[in-house]
C-alpha positions as CSV (number, residue, x, y, z in Angstrom):
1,X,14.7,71.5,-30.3
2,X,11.5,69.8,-29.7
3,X,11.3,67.7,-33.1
4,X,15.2,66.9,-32.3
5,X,14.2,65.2,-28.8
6,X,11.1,63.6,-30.8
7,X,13.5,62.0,-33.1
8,X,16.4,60.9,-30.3
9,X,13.1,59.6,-28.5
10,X,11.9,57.7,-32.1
11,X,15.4,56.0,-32.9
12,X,16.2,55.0,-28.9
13,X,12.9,53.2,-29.1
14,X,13.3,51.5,-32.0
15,X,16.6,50.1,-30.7
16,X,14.8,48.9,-28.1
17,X,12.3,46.9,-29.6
18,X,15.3,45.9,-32.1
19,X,17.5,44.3,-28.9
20,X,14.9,42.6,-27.3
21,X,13.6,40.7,-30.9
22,X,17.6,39.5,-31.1
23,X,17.3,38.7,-27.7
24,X,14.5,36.5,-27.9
25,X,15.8,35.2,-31.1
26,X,19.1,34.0,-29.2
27,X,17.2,32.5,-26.2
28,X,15.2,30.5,-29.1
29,X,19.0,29.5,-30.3
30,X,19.6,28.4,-26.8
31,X,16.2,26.0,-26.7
32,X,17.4,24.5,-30.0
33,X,20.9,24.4,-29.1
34,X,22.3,20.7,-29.2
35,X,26.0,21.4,-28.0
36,X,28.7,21.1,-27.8
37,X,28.9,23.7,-24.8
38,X,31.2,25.8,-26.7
39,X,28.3,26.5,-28.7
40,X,26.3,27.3,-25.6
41,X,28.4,29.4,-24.1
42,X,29.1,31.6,-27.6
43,X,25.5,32.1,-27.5
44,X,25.2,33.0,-23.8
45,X,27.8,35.8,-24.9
46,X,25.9,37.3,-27.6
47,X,23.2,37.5,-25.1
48,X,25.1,39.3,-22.3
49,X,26.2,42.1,-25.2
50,X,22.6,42.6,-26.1
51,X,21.4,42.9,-22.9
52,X,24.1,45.2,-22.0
53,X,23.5,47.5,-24.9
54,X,19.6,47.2,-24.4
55,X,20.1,48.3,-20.5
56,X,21.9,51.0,-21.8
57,X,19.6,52.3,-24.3
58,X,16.6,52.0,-21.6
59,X,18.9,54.3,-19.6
60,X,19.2,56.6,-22.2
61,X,15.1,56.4,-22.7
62,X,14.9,57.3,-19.1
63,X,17.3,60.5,-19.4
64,X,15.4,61.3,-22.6
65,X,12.0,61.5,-20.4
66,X,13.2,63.7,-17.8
67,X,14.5,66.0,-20.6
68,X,10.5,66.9,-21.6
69,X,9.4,69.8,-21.4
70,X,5.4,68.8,-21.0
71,X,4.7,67.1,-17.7
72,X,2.6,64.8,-20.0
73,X,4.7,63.4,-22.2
74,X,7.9,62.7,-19.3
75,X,5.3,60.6,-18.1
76,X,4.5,58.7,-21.3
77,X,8.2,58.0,-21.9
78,X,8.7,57.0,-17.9
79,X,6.2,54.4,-18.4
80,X,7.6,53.1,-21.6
81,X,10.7,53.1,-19.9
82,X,9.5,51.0,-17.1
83,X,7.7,48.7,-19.5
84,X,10.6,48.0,-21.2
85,X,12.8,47.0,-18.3
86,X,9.8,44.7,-17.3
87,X,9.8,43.2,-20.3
88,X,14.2,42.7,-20.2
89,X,13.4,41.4,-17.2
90,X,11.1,38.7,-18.3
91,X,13.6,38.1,-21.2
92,X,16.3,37.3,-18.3
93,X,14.1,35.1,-16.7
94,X,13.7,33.1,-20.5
95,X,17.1,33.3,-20.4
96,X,18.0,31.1,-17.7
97,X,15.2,28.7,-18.2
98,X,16.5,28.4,-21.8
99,X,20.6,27.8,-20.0
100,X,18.9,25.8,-17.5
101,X,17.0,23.3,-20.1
102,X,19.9,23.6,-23.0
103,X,22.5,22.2,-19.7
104,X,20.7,20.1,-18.6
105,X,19.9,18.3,-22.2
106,X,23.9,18.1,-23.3
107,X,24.3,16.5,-19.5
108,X,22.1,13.5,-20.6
109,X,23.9,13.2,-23.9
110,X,26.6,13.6,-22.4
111,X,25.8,10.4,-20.0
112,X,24.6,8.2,-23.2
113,X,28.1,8.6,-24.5
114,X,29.7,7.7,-21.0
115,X,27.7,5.3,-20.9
116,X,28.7,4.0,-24.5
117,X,32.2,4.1,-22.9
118,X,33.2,7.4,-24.2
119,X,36.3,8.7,-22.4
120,X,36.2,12.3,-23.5
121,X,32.6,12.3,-22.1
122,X,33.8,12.9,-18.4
123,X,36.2,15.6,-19.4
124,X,33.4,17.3,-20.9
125,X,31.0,17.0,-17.8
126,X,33.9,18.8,-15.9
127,X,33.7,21.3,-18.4
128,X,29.5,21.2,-18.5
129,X,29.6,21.9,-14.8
130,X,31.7,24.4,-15.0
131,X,30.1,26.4,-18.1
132,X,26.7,25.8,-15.9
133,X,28.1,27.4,-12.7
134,X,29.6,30.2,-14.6
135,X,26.3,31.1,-16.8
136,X,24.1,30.9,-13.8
137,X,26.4,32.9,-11.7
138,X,26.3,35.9,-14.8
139,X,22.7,35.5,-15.0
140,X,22.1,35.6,-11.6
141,X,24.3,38.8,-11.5
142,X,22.1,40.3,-14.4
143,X,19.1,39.9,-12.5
144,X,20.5,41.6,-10.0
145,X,21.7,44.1,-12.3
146,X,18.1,45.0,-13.1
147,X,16.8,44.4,-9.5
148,X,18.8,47.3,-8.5
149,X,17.7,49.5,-11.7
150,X,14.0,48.9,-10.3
151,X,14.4,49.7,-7.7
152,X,16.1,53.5,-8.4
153,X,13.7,53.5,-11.2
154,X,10.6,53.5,-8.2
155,X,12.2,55.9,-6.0
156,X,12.5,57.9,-9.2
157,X,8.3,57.5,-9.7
158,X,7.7,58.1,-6.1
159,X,9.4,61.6,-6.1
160,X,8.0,62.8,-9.4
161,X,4.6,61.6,-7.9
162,X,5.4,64.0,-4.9
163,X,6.9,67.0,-7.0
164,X,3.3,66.8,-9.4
165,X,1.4,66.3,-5.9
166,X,3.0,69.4,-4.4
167,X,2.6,71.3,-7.6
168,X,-1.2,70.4,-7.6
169,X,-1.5,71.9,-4.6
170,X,0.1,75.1,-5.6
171,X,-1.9,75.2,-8.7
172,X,-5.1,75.2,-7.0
173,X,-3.9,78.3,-4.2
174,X,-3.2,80.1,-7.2
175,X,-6.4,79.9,-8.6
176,X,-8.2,80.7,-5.2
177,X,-5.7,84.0,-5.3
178,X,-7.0,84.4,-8.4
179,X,-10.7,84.3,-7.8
180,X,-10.6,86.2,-4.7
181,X,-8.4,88.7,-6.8
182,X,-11.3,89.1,-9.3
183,X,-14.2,89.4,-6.6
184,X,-12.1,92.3,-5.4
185,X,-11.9,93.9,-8.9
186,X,-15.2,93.3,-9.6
187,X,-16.5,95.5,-6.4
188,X,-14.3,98.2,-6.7
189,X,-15.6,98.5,-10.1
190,X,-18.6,98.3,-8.6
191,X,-18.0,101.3,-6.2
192,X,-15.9,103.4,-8.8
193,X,-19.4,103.4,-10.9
194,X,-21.5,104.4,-8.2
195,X,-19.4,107.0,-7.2
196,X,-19.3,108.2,-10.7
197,X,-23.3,108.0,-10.6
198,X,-23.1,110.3,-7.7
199,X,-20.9,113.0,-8.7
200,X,-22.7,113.4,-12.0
201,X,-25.5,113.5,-9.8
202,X,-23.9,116.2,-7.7
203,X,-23.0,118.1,-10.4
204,X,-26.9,118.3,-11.7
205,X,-28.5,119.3,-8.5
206,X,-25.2,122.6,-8.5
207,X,-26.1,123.7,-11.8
208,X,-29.8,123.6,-10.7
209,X,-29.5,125.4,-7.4
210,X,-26.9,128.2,-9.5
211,X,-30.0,128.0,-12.0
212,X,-32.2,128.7,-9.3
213,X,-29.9,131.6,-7.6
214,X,-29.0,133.2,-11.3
215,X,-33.4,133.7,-11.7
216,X,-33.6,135.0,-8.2
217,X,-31.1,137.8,-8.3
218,X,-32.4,138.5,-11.6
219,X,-36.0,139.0,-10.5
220,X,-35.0,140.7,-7.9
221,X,-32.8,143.0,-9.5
222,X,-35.8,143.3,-12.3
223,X,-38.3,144.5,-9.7
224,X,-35.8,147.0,-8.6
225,X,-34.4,148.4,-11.5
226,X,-37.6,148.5,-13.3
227,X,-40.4,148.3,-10.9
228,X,-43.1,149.5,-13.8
229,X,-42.3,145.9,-16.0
């Protein structure tokens, strides 16, 4: 069972680091992207579905970590959970920098070609303004998104922080049980071999004093019965 979570733990991780590289390889598209905004916003799409699946692969990390069975290594994983989210988080941010830049580059082509007396230039502003308003309006709801995950995802650190806290504490009464458990042992072994000391010498100092009777009531009977020895 333990190898199979090892694995599960291996493969979500590596899906992880596989989602963000094609994230930061589409936000690179998205600097280098020239237009038209159809372009843009294909891209922008391939980014929401990575994003989604690599918020839901973090989410399984996290249900992955509080499956451990060592203390230890929930830990470990918790933190590589929350580094990952950091790091989708800073990948948003790229993101709309990226949106932001890539916009606001096919606006001033687009005002060359008005300029130039291009007709189907202000139908395509329309359209810029638009795409802009609706990507900033998804990316802002992503941001959100993982604003709220955070935030659950500290409440989640602070009561495992209490539960270890509280199990400290019972860890260490345990072990003052224990020691004043074995000082107890320890003197009633103590007493049991003095008491066994003592009847051993009881039992010496009878057999001596029967001794000591047995020779008297021989000797006397001696002088008695045979007064002439």
């Amino acid at each position: 069972m333990a190898a199979s979570k090892d694995v599960h733990v291996q493969i979500c991780s590596q899906e992880i680091v596989k989602y963000d590289l094609e994230i930061k390889a589409l936000i690179q598209d998205i600097r280098e992207c020239q237009g038209p905004h159809s372009e843009l916003a294909d891209l922008n799409a391939k980014v929401k579905e990575k994003f989604h699946q690599l918020r839901g692969r973090i989410q399984d990390l996290e249900q992955l970590a509080k499956e451990q069975d060592k203390e230890s290594e929930k830990l470990a994983l918790l933190n590589e959970m929350e580094n990952h989210r950091k790091q989708m988080l800073s990948n948003q941010t790229a993101w709309r920098k990226a949106n932001l830049a890539c916009t606001l580059a096919i606006d001033n082509s687009e005002k060359d070609n008005l300029l130039r007396g291009g007709s189907s230039s202000v139908r395509q502003r329309k359209t810029t303004k638009e795409s802009l308003v609706q990507t900033s309006g998804e990316i802002t709801e992503s941001l959100l998104s993982i604003s709220r995950m955070m935030s659950q995802q500290v409440q989640q650190s602070e009561e495992t922080m209490h539960t270890l806290a509280t199990s400290s504490r019972t860890v260490l009464e345990t072990n003052e049980e224990f020691k004043a458990m074995t000082g107890t042992i320890q003197l009633g072994r103590k007493l049991i071999t003095k008491y066994n000391r003592r009847e051993f010498t009881d039992k010496l100092l009878i057999f001596l004093a029967l001794a000591l009777f047995l020779a008297t009531v021989v000797y006397i009977l001696k002088k008695r019965l045979f007064p002439f020895i």
